[in-house]
Structure formats: C-alpha cells, structure tokens
MARTORKE-786797 format. One line per 2 residues: number of its first residue (from 1); their letters; for each residue x negated, y negated, z negated of C-alpha. Coordinates in steps of 0.2 Angstrom, whole numbers, plus 5000, padded with zeros to 4 digits. Last residue first. Example, Ala and Ser with C-alpha at 12.3 -4.5 7.8 and 13.67 -1.06 7.14 Angstrom:
2> sa> 4932/5005/4964 ~ 4938/5022/4961
This chain:
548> xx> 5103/5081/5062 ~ 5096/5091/5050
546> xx> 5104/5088/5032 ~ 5098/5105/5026
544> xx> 5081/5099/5020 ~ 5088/5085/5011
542> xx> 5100/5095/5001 ~ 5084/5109/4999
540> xx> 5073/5094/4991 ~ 5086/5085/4980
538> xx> 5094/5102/4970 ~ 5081/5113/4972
536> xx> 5068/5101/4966 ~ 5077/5096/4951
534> xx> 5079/5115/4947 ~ 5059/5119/4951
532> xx> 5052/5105/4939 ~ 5065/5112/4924
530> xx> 5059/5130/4926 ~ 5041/5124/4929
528> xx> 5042/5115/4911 ~ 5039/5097/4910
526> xx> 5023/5090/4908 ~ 5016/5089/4890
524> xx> 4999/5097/4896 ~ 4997/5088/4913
522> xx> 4999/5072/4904 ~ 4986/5075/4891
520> xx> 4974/5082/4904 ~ 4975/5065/4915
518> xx> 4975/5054/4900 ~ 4963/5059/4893
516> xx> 4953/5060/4910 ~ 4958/5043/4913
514> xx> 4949/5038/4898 ~ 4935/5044/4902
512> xx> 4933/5036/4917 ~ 4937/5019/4913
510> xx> 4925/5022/4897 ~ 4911/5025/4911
508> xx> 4917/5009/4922 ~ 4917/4997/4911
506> xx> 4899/5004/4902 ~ 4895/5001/4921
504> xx> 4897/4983/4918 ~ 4897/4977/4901
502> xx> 4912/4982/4890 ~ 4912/4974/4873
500> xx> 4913/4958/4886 ~ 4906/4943/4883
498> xx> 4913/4928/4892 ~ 4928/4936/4891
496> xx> 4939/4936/4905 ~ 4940/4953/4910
494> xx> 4929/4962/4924 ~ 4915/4964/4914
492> xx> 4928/4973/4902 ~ 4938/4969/4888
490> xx> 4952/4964/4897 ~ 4952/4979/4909
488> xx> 4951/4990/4894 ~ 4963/4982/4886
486> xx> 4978/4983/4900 ~ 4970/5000/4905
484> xx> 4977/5008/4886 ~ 4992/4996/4888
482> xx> 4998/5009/4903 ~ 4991/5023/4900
480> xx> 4996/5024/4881 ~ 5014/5020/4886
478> xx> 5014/5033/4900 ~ 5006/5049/4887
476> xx> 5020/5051/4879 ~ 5031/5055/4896
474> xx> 5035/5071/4895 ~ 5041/5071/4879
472> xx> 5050/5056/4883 ~ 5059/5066/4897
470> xx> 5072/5049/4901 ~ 5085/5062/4907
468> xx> 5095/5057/4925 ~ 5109/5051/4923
466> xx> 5117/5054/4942 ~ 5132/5046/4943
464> xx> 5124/5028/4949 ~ 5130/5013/4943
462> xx> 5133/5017/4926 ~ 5131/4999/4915
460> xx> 5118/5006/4903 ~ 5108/5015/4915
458> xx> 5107/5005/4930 ~ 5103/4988/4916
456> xx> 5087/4999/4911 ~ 5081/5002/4928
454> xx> 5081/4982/4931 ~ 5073/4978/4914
452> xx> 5060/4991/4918 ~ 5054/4984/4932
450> xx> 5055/4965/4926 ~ 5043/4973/4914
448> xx> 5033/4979/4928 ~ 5032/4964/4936
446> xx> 5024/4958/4919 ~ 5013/4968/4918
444> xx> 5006/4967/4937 ~ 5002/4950/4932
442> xx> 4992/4955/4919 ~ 4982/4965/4929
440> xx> 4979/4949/4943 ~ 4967/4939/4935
438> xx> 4964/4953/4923 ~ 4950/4960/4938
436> xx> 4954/4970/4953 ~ 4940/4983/4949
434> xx> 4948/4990/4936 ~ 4961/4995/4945
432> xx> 4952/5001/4957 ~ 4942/5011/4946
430> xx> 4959/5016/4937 ~ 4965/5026/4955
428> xx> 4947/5034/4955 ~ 4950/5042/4941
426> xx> 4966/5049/4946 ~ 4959/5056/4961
424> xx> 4943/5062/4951 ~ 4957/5071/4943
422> xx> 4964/5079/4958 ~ 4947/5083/4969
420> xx> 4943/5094/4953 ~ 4956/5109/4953
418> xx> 4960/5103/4970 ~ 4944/5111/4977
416> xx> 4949/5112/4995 ~ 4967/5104/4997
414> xx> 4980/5116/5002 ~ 4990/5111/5019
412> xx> 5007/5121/5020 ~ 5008/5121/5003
410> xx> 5023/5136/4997 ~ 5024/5138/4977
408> xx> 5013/5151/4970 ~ 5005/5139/4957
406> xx> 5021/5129/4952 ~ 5014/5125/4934
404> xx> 4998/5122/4935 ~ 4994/5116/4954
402> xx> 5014/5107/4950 ~ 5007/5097/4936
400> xx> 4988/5093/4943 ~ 4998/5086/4960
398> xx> 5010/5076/4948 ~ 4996/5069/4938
396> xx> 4985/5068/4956 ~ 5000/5057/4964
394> xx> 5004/5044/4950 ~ 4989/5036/4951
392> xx> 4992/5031/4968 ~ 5010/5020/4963
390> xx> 4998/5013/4951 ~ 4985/5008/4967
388> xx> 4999/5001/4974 ~ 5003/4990/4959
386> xx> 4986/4983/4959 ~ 4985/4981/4978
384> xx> 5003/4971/4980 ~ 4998/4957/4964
382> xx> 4985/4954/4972 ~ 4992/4949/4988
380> xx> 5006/4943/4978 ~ 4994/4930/4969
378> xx> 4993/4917/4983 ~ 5013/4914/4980
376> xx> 5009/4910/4960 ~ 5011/4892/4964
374> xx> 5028/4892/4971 ~ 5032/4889/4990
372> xx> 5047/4901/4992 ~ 5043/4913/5004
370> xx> 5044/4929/4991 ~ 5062/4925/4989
368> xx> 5063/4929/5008 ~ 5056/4945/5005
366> xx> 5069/4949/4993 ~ 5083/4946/5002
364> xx> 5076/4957/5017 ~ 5072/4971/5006
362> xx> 5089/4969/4997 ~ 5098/4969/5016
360> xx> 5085/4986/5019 ~ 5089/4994/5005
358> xx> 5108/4993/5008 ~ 5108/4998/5026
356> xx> 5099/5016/5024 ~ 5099/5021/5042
354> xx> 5107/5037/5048 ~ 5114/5028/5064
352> xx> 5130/5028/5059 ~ 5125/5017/5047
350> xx> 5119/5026/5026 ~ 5122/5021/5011
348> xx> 5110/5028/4998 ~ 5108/5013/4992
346> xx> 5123/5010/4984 ~ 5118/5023/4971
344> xx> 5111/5011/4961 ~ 5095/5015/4954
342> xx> 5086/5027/4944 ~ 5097/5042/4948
340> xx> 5085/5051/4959 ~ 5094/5049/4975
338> xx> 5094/5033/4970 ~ 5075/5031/4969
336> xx> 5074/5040/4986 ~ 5085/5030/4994
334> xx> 5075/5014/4987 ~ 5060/5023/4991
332> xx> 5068/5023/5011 ~ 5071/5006/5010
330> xx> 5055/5000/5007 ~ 5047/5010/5021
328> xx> 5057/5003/5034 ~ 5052/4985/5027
326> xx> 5034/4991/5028 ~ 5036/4999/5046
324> xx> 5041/4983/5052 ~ 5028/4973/5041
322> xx> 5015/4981/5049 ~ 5022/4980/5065
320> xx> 5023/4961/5065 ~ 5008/4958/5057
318> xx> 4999/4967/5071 ~ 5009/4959/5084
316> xx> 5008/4941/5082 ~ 4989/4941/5076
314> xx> 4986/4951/5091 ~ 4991/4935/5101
312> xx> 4979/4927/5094 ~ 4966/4941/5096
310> xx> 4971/4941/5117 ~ 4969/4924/5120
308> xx> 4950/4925/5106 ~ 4945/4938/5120
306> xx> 4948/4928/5133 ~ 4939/4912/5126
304> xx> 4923/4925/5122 ~ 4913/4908/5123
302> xx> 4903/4913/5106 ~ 4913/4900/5094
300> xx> 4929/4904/5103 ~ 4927/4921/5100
298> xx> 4923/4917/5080 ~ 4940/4908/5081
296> xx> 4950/4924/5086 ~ 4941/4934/5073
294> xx> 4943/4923/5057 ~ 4958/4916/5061
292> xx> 4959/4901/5047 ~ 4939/4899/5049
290> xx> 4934/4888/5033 ~ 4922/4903/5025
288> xx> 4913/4904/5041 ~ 4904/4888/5034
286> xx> 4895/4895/5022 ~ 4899/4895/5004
284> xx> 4899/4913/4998 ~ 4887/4918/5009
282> xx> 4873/4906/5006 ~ 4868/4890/5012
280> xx> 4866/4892/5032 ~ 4880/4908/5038
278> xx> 4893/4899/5050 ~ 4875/4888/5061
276> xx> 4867/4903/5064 ~ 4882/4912/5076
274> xx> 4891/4926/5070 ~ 4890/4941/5077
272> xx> 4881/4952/5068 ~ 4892/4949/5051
270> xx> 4910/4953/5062 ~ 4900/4967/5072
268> xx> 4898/4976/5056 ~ 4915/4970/5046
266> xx> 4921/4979/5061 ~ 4914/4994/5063
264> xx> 4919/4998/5042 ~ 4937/4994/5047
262> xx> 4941/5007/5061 ~ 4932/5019/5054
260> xx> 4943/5017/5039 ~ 4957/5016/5051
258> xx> 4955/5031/5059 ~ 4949/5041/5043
256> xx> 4965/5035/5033 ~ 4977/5039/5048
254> xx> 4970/5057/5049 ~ 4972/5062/5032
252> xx> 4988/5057/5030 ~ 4995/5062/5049
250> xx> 4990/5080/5047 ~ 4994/5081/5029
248> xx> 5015/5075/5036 ~ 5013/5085/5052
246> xx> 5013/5104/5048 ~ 5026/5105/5035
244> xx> 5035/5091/5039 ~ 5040/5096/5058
242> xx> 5055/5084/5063 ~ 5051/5073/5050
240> xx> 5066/5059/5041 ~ 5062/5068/5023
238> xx> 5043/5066/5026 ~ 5046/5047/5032
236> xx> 5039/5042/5014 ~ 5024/5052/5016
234> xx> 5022/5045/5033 ~ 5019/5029/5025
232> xx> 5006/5034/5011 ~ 4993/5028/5024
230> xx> 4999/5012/5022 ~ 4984/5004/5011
228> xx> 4968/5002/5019 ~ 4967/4982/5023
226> xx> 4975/4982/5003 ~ 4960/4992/4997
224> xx> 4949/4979/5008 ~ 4956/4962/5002
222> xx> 4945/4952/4995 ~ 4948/4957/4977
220> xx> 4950/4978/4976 ~ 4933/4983/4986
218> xx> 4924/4966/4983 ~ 4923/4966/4964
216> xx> 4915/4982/4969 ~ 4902/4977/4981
214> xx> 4898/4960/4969 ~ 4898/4968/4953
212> xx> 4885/4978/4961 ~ 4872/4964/4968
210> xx> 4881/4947/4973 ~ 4865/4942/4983
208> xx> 4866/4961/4993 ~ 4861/4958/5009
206> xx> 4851/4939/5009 ~ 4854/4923/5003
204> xx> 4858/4914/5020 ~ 4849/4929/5033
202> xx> 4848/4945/5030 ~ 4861/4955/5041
200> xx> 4862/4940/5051 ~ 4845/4946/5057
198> xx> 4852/4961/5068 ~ 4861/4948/5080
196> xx> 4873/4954/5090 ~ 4884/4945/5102
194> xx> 4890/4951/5119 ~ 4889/4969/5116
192> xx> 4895/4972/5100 ~ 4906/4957/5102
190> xx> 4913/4966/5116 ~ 4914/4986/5109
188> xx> 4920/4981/5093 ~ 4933/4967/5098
186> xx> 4941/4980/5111 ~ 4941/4995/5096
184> xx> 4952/4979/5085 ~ 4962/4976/5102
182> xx> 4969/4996/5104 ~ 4974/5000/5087
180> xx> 4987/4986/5086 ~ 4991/4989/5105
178> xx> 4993/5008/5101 ~ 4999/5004/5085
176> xx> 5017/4993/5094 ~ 5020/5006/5105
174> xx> 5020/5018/5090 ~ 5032/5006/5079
172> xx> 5044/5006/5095 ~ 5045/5022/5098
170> xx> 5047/5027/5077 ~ 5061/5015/5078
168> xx> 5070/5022/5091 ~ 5069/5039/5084
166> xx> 5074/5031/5067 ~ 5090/5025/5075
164> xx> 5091/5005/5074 ~ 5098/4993/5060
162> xx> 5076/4994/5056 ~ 5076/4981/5072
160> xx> 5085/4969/5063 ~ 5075/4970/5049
158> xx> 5061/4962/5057 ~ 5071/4951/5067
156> xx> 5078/4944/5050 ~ 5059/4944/5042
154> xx> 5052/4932/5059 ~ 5070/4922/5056
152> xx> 5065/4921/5036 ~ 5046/4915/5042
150> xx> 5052/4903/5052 ~ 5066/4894/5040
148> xx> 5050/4893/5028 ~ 5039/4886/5039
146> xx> 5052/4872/5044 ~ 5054/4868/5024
144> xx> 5034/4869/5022 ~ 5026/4885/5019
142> xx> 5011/4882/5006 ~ 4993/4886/5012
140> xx> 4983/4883/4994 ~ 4969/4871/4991
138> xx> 4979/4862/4979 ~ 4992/4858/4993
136> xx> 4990/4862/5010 ~ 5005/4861/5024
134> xx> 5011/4876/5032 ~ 5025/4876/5045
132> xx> 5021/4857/5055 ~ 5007/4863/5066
130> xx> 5014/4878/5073 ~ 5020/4868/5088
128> xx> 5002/4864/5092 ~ 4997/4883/5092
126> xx> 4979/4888/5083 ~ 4994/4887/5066
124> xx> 4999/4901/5072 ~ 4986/4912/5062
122> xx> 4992/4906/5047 ~ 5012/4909/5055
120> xx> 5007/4930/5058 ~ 4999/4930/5042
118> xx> 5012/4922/5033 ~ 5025/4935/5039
116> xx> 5012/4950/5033 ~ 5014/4942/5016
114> xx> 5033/4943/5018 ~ 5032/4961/5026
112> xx> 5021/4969/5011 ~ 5031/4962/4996
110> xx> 5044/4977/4997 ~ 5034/4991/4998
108> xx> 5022/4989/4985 ~ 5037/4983/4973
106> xx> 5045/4999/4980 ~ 5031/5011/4973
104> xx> 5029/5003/4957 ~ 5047/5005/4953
102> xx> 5047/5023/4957 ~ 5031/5025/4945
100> xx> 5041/5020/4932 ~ 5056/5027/4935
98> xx> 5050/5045/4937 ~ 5038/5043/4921
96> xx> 5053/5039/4910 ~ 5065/5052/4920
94> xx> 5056/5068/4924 ~ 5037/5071/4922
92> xx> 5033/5082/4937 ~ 5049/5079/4947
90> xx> 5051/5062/4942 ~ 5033/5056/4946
88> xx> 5033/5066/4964 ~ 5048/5055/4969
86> xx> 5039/5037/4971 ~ 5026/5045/4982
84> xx> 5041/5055/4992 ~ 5052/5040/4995
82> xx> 5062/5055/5008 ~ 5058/5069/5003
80> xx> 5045/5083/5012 ~ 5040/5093/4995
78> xx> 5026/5105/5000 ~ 5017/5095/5017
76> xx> 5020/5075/5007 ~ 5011/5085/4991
74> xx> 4997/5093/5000 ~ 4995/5076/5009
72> xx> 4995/5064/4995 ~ 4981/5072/4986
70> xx> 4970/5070/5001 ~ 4976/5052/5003
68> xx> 4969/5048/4987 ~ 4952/5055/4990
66> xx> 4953/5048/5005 ~ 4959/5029/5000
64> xx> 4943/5029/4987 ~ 4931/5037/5002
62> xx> 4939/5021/5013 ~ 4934/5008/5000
60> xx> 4918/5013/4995 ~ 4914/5015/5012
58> xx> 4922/4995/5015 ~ 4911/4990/5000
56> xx> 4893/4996/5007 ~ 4900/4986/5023
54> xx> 4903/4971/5011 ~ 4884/4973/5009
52> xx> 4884/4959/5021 ~ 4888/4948/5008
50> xx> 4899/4954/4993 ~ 4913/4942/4992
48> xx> 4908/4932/5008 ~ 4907/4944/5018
46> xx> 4922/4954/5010 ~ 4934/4938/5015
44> xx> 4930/4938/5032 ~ 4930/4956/5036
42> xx> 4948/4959/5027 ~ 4955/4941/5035
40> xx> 4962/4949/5056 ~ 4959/4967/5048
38> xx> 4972/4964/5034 ~ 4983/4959/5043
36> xx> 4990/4974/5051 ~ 4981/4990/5055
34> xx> 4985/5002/5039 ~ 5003/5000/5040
32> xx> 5003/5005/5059 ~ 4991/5019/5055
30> xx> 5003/5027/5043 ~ 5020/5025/5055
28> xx> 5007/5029/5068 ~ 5004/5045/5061
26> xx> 5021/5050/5058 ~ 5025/5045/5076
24> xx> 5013/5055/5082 ~ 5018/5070/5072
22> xx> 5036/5071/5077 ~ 5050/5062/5070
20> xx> 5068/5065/5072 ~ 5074/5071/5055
18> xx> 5090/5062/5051 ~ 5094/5054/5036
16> xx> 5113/5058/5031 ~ 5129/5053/5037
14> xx> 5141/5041/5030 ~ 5153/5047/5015
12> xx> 5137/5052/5003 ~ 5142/5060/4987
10> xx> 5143/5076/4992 ~ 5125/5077/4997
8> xx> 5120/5070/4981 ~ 5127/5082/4971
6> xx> 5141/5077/4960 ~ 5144/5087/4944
4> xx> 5133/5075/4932 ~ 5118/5077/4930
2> xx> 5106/5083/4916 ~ 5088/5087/4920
C-alpha cells in the first residue's frame, strides 16, 4: 500500500480516541442498537408478513445474525480499530474493496438515528400535542413543517450528547439499555400472564398461510434483520476499549443471543395476546395491522393501562438510545475511513475530549436530509437492511483472507470451525439479500453509486494525504459480486418478474453457489500477507499506542 510520509498519528493536532470502555459498556453499546425500534413494530409487522410462523422467521433471523456476529467477533478481538467492520475490507483486499465496503458501512450507520427519530414521533402521536407533526398522504406518515423542526431538535440533542467524553457516553448509553432491556422482559412476563391465548396461534387463516416465501420474505422485509442489527457496534468502539482483546467477542456474541431471545418472546406473547376481534379475516388484513404503537395500544386493548404508560414512554427512550449509539457509531467509521485514506481527512478531528467532531456534524446533517418528506422516505428502512447486510458480507471474505494468509496471527477468541462457519457466513449474508426483494436492491445500487462518486471526488481533488492503492487485482471479483446478485435477485422468485428463471429455492441454491465463487475467488486474489500485515502495522499499532 503506498502512502505518503505522514502517519496518521502525526497528522492529527487534537488528541486521539481514548480507550475508556470496559466490557459492559461494549455490550450495551451492541445491545443498545439492537433494542430500539424495531421491537416497538418488528412483531407487528412479521405477524402479518408471515403469520404466527413469524416466530419460525425471528429463529431464522437471529441464527443468520449469529453466524454473522461469530465472524465479527474474532476479527473485532484480533484487530481492535476504530470502524473495524468498515476496516477489515481494506486490509484484506486493499483500496477498491476497502472503499466499498467502507461506504456501505457508514450509509448503515448514518440513516439509523433519523428513522429511529420517526419512531420516537409515530409513537407520540398517542399524545394530543403530537397530533399536528405527521400528516398521512398516499398511505404514507409524512413529517409535517412542525414535525420536521421536532425531529431535527430530537437529532440535535442526540448529537449533542456524543460532544461528551466517551466514558460519559458509554454511562449514559448503558443506563439508557438497562431500561431499554428492562420493559420489553416486563411486557413478556405481564402479557404472558395476563393475556394468552394458545388458539391465536391458529386462528384467522391459520400458522403458516403465507407458506415459505412468506417466513423468508419476512426475515429481510418486515423488519426482523433490522430489529437485530447493532451488534456490530462494539466492533466499531474496539479502538476506544479498555480491554479489546477479551471484551470485544465477548460483547458480540453476547448481544446477538440477548436480543434474539429478547425478540423471539415477544413476537410469541405479542400473537398470544391479542384479543379475537384484531385477528378476524386473515393475518395480512386484520385489524391489528392499523395499531400505530403496536405494543402500547395492545395494553390498552387488554386493560393493562399501566403498562401501555410505561411502553409509551419506552417508545421515547428506546429510539432514543438507539439512535445515540447509531450516530456515535457513524462517526467513528467515518474516522476509520479516513484513517484509511478513503475520505477526507477532516474527520479525523478530534475535541479535547477525544471525540470525532466532524463526523458527527455530517451525521447530524445528513440525518436531517433524511426528514425531508419525499416519497422514497418509507424505503430507507429497507434501504438501511440491505446495505448492512453488504457491510456483513464483507466480514467472512476478510475473516477467510487473514485465516489463510495471517494463520499464526494472535485471536484472542477463535471461532470453532472457521474453515466452514466463514463461507456459510457469506452465504448467509446473500440470503438476506435475496430475501429483501428488488424493490429495495436496486435502490441499494444506486446509493452505492452516489458512494463511489463521493470516494472518487477524495481522490482526484486530494483531501486526504494518505492515497491509498485501488488493489484492482485484489478486487476482480467486487464487480462480478455486485451486478452478479443484482440479476440474480431480479430474476428470482423474489424479483419482479411475473415468471422468474429462478423459482423459489432454485433462488436460493444458485444464490449459494454463487457466493461460494465468489467467496473462493476473492480469498485467492487477496492481497499478500506481507502487504496485509504492513497496512495493519501502520493503522492498528498507532491506534493501540494512543492509550489515554
């Protein structure tokens, strides 16, 4: 890799990020992004994706996440960078593959907090002085001009609160998760008490109406992959971790199995407890499909009136910390990507404090552009899965790379049968994008051409002295990747062709094939382990001496 004679740690006049967090903060920081809104809608909307076998969906769901986390967690214990999941790429791979997969990372990170920001104002609308910041049009919830001023104060507090010390950050984000923990194991245990009815799980047009199409299309469209992303956060705190070594696969593995858990008990009470008269017709029309606060409103509807005080008020802070740690996570890739030389190297600015200033204002910016009341707005949710999923894939290349050509390097945790857990990871990674359909593929295209316009404009005008090489060689097989899923997904069951050369399964089987081309392929044209270890030495062991 050719740079130029600046390291990054001389570079920087403010000083560095400092390592202040211990393990429960790590986990939290994961768990914390896990919990958020996508618990108030995920059961809601998987019900009447998949009907009760949504619950079939949600274990799909969380072994997909594991598998992926898994990988994630021998990586965040051996390189413990700051951005880590958008770093992994460009060591493995270098420059094309880097940027890439950099890019897709912090699109995923960035569009969190404003979607977590409607939420927390869709579930205000119970109050009377909500009333006026959402109006409907076209069947969609649009912010009206008041809604909109809301919603960029909710994302200037937000951001506000990242201007602190990271210590004092990872003390408020854990307060914030045990509540946020605390009231979705308090709705379990009540309403599996109160309210369960065994029949629901039959009733309207019984389990499985939807059948497999149905239990799949609901893991990637109704929102359970993005209920369990986050777990990737303390990966991305690794370089700001008192203990990385021993507490970043500690807090990975150990997020995605709390809040799968978490999850699966409550799409089961959520079907048990509704009442006969939300579930007549069949699951995709019934009237618990109209409930705006799924959970909170289903309390009322069973005279739990104290409970649904407490879920409202939940709907405030769980949001609210998701899109905290989301916003804090945003600009820590952003540091990481300039640390890499993808992006300007503005952003690795640091306060007094140690806190990346500069990606947290373009955070802040560009989740406000997120509020602006455009017809696409409903799509970022989708939009937000499929690129994470992407920024997923990119971990079992780069674990498969460094198990083959780094085979003696230190891993503090070392995955059990990583030889075969890493491409199944990869596999797994295309399933979901399969599974999320071209309505919102294509979409992903294009943001990442908007990707690779902004990388390209870094390079030709300069603004970061690190020029990091584009690799190519390395890289062959990105191209091929990424149109290679783009017509697979088009011309499968989950396309928009009325008849697909891909029926279901078929789908699937190619989709799994083909990663596995793609998975050996890359691996072979990887870069050196020479050329892996210098970019390594000279971002990871800076980092690693900047102990504060």
């Amino acid at each position: 890799m050719a740079i130029s004679e600046a390291t990054p740690s001389a570079r920087r006049g403010r000083p560095g990020l400092k390592r202040e967090i211990g393990f429960i903060g790590l986990i939290w920081a994961s768990e914390g992004s896990i919990i958020g809104s996508g618990w108030l809608f995920g059961a809601q909307g998987a019900l009447s994706t998949a009907g009760p076998a949504a619950i079939i969906s949600w274990v799909i769901g969380g072994i997909a996440i594991l598998i992926l986390a898994l990988v994630h967690a021998e990586l965040g214990g051996m390189y413990p960078v700051s951005g880590g999941t958008a770093r992994f790429p460009h060591y493995a791979f270098g420059g094309a593959a880097g940027a890439s997969f950099g890019w897709f990372s912090w699109l995923q990170a960035a569009t969190v907090a404003p979607i977590e920001v409607l939420a927390m104002i869709t579930y205000g609308q119970h109050y009377s002085f909500a009333s006026g910041w959402i109006k409907t049009t076209g069947g969609q919830h649009v912010l009206t001009p008041s809604g909109i001023v809301v919603a960029v104060v909710l994302m200037a507090i937000i951001t506000a609160i990242n201007f602190l010390s990271i210590r004092m950050l990872a003390h408020t984000n854990s307060a914030a998760t045990w509540w946020k923990v605390g009231v979705p194991l308090l709705t379990i245990f009540v309403l599996a008490i109160v309210q369960f009815h065994g029949s629901n799980f039959t009733a309207a047009n019984g389990f499985n109406p939807y059948g497999a199409k149905g239990i799949l299309s609901a893991v990637s469209t109704s929102g359970i992959i993005f209920a369990l992303l986050g777990f990737e956060q303390a990966d991305q705190l690794a370089g700001e971790s008192s203990n990385p070594k021993r507490d970043i696969p500690r807090a990975v593995i150990g997020s995605i199995v709390i809040g799968a858990i978490i999850y699966i008990l409550l799409q089961i009470v959520f079907i048990a407890a509704l009442p006969a008269s939300q579930i007549k017709g069949t699951w995709a029309t019934a009237a618990f499909n109209t409930l705006t606060g799924p959970f909170a409103q289903l309390a009322t509807l069973v005279s739990l009136g104290w409970l649904a005080t407490i879920l409202y008020l939940d709907a405030v802070i769980s949001p609210a910390g998701t899109g905290l740690i989301y916003i804090t996570g945003s600009s820590r890739v952003s540091y990481g990507l300039s640390r890499n030389g993808y992006i300007p190297s503005a952003f690795e600015r640091t306060n007094r404090r140690g806190v990346p200033w500069v990606g947290l204002i373009t955070a802040f910016v560009i989740g406000c552009i997120c509020f602006l009341p455009f017809p696409s707005w409903r799509s970022l949710v989708g939009l937000i899965t499929s690129a994470s999923v992407l920024m997923y894939a990119g971990a079992p290349l780069s674990f498969g790379v460094f198990r083959s050509r780094l085979p003696h390097a230190d891993r503090p945790y070392r995955l059990p049968g990583g030889a075969w857990m890493s491409p199944l990871a990869f596999v797994v990674a295309n399933l979901l994008i399969l599974w999320s359909g071209w309505a919102t593929d294509w979409k992903l295209g294009v943001a990442i051409l908007i990707g690779y316009a902004i990388l390209i404009a870094n390079r030709v005008f300069k603004l970061n002295p690190i020029t990091p090489q584009l690799d190519l060689r390395a890289a062959q097989w990105l191209p091929v990747y990424l149109i290679g899923m783009g017509l697979i997904v088009y011309l499968s069951d989950f396309g928009p062709l009325k008849h697909p050369w891909f029926p279901l399964w078929w789908d699937m089987l190619v989709v799994a094939v083909f990663s596995l081309v793609i998975y050996y392929w890359a691996r072979a044209v990887a870069l050196p382990a020479a050329q892996i270890q210098q970019m390594i030495d000279q971002v990871v062991v800076p980092e690693e001496a900047d102990l504060h």
